[in-house]
Every structure is written in structure tokens, then in C-alpha cells.
C-alpha positions as CSV (number, residue, x, y, z in Angstrom):
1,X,17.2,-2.4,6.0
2,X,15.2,-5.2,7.8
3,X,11.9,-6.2,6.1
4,X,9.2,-5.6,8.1
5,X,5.6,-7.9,7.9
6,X,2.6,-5.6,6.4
7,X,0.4,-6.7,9.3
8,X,2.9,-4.4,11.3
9,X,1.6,-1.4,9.0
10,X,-1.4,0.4,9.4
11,X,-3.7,2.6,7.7
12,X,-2.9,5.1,10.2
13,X,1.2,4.6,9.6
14,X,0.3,5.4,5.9
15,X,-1.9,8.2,6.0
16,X,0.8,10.1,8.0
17,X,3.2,9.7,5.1
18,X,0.5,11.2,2.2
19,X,2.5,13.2,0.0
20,X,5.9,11.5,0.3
21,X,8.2,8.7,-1.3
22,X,8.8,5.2,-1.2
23,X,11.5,3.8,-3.5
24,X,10.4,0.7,-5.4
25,X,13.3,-2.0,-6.1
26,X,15.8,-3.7,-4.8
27,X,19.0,-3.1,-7.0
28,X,19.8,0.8,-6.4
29,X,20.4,1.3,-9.7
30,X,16.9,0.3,-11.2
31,X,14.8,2.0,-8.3
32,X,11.5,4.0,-8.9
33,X,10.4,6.8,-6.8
34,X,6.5,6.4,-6.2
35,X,4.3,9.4,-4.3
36,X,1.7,8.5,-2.1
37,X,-0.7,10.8,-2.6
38,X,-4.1,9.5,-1.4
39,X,-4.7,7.2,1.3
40,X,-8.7,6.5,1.5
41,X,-10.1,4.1,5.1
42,X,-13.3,2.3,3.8
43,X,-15.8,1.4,6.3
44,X,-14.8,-1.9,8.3
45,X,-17.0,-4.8,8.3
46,X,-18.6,-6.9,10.9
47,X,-19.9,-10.4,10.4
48,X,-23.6,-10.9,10.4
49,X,-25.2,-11.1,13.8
50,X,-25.1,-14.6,14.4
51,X,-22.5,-15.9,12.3
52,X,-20.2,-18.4,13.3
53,X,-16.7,-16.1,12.2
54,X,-17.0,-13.2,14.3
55,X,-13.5,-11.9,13.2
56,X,-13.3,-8.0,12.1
57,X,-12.1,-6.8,8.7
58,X,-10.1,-3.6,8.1
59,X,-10.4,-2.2,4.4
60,X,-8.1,0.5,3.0
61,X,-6.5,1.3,-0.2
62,X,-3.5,3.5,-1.1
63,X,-2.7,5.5,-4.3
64,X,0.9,6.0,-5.7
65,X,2.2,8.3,-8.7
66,X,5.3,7.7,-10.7
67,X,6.8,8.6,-13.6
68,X,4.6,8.2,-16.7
69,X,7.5,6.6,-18.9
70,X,8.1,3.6,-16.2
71,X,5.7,1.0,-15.7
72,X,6.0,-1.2,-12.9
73,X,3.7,-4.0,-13.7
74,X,1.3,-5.4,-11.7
75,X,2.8,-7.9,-9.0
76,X,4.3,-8.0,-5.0
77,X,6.9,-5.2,-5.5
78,X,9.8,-4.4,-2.5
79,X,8.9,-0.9,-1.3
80,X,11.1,0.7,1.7
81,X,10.7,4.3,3.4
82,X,13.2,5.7,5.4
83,X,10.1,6.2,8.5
84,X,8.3,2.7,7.9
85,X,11.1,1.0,6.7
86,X,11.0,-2.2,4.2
87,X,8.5,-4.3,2.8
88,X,6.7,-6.0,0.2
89,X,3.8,-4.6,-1.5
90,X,1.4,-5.5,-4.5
91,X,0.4,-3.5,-6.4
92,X,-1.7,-2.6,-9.8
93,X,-1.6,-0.2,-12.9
94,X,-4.7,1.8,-12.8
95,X,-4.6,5.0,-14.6
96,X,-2.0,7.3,-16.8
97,X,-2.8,11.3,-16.7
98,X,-0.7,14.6,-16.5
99,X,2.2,12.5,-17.2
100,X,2.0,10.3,-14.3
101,X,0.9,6.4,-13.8
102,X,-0.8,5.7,-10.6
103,X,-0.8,2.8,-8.8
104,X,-3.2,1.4,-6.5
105,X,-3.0,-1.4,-3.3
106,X,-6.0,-2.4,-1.6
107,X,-6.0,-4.1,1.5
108,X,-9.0,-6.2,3.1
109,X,-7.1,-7.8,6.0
110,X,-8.6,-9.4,9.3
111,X,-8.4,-7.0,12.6
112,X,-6.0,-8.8,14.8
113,X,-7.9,-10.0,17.8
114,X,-7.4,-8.3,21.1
């Protein structure tokens, strides 16, 4: 499966898969089933009215659950889904409960320009 850039992902892409799996790792042996299961679109940001970057930022951040007895720890992981395809992902520890650990990755990324 070809790696694809994050920039190609959107929050849009992500939101449509809510509720479904991505397999974590590379070696098929030691992969990890992780559940997206919330996908939240913060506000975007635009520069001050006069300010000299006039660039547009896009912020979302996406929730995973896995297994509670598997901790992935927090570092650029290599997800793939078989809709979006491959790619690399960071992500952090943020909570155990109801035998799950959840994951979280943020994203505060520059709008490409048009």
C-alpha cells in the first residue's frame, strides 16, 4: 500500500470513517486495531486584520480507542485504512476507561492557498 502525505487527508475524509478501524504497525504480526470514534472541527483561524501572514489555519483533532492492555506510546505511528489508505500519524496517550485507551491527534495545519 502506497503512503499517502497527511496534507492529502482532510477533516472531512476522517469524519466519514467515525466509528471504524485503522490498523496501527507495520509488521502484520504486531498490528493494533484502533477505533475512530470522535472526530471534533475546531473553529479555523484568520490572521489579525492587518498582519503581514495572511495564511489560514485549519484545526481538528481525532480520537481513537484500543485495547486497554496495549499501549502504543506517544510518537509518529504508521496507520493505513483500506478507504484512505497509508500514512503516518502522531499520536498521544490521553485517557484509560471501560477497558479502553484512547488516543488523541491534533492537527493545526495551514489551509493550502487557492
Amino acid at each position: 500500500m502506497n503512503e499517502i502525505s497527511l496534507d492529502q487527508l482532510s477533516f472531512e475524509q476522517f469524519q466519514g470513517l467515525l466509528n471504524t478501524n485503522f490498523r496501527v504497525g507495520s509488521d502484520p504480526a504486531g498490528t493494533l486495531d484502533l477505533e475512530l470514534v470522535e472526530a471534533v472541527q475546531y473553529r479555523r483561524t484568520n490572521p489579525p486584520a492587518g498582519s503581514a501572514n495572511n495564511q489560514d489555519y485549519e484545526r481538528f483533532s481525532l480520537l481513537f480507542a484500543g485495547p486497554a492492555d496495549k499501549l502504543l506510546p506517544q510518537m509518529l505511528h504508521p496507520f493505513s485504512h483500506d478507504r484512505l489508505g497509508a500514512f503516518q500519524l502522531f499520536i498521544v496517550p490521553i485517557r484509560r476507561d471501560q477497558g479502553k485507551l484512547y488516543y488523541e491527534a491534533v492537527f493545526n495545519r495551514l489551509v493550502p492557498s487557492r
